[in-house]
Residue frames as qw, qx, qy, qz and C-alpha x, y, z in Angstrom:
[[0.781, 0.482, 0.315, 0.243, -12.23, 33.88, 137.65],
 [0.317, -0.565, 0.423, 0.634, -8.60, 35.11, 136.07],
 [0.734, 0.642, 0.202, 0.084, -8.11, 36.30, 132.52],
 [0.502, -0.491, 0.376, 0.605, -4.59, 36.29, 130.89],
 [0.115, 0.732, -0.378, -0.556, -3.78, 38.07, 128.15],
 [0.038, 0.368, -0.856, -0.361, -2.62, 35.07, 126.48],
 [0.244, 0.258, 0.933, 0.053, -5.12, 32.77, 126.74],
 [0.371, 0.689, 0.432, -0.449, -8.19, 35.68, 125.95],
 [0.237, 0.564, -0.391, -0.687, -6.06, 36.60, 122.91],
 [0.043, 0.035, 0.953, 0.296, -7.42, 33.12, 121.50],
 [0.011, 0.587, 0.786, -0.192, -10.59, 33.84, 122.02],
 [0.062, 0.170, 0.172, 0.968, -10.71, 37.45, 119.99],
 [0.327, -0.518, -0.437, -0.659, -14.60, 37.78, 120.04],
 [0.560, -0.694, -0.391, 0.228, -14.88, 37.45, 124.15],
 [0.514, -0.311, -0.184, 0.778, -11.78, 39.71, 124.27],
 [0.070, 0.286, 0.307, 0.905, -13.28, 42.27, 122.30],
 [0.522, -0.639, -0.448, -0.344, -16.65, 41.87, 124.41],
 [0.753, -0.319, -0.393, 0.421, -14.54, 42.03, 127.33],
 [0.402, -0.291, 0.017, 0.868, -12.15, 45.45, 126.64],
 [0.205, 0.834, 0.235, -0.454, -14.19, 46.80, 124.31],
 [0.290, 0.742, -0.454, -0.398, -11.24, 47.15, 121.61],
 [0.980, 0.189, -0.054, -0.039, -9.83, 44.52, 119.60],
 [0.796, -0.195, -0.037, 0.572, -5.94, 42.85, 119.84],
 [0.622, 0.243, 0.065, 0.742, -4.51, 45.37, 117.93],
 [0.164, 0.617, 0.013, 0.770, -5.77, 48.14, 119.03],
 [0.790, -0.601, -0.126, 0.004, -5.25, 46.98, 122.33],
 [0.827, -0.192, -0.024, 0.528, -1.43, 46.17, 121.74],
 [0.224, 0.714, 0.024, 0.663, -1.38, 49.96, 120.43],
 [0.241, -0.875, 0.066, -0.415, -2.34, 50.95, 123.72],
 [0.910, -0.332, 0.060, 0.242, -0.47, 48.85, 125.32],
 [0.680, 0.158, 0.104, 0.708, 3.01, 50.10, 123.62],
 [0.079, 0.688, -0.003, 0.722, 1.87, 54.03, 124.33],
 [0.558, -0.759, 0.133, -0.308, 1.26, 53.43, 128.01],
 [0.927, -0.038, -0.297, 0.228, 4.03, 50.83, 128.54],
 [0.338, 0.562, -0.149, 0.740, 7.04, 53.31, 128.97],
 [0.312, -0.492, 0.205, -0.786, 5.29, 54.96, 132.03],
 [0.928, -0.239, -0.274, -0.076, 3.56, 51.44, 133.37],
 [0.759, 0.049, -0.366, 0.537, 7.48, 50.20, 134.06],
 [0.236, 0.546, -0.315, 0.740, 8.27, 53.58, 135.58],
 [0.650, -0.413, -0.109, -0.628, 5.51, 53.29, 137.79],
 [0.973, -0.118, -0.182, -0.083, 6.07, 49.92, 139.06],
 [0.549, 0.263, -0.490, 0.624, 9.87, 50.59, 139.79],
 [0.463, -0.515, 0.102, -0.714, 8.43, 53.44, 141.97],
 [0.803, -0.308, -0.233, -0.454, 6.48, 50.68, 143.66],
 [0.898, 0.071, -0.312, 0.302, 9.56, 48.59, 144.92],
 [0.571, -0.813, 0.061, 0.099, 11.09, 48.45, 148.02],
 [0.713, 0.555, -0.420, -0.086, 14.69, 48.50, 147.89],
 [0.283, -0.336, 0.875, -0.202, 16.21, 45.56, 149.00],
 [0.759, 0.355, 0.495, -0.232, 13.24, 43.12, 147.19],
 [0.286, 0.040, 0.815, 0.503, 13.22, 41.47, 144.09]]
């Protein structure tokens, strides 16, 4: 079983049972770790790939 972002954010009271926090103060953390996420993830890439 897969859970997407999009589809659990319909479904607030599983996502909150799920993460523990609710959208918004999910999408908080989400926008303080985000910055560093991407940096990461370039990192991660060969180059020559997509």
């Amino acid at each position: 079983m897969s859970f997407s972002y999009y589809n659990m954010r319909k479904h607030r009271r599983n996502f909150r049972n799920i993460t523990g926090l609710t959208i918004e103060e999910f999408e908080k953390v989400v926008e303080k770790v985000r910055s560093g996420w991407e940096k990461l993830e370039k990192q991660k890439k060969c180059h020559g790939r997509r």
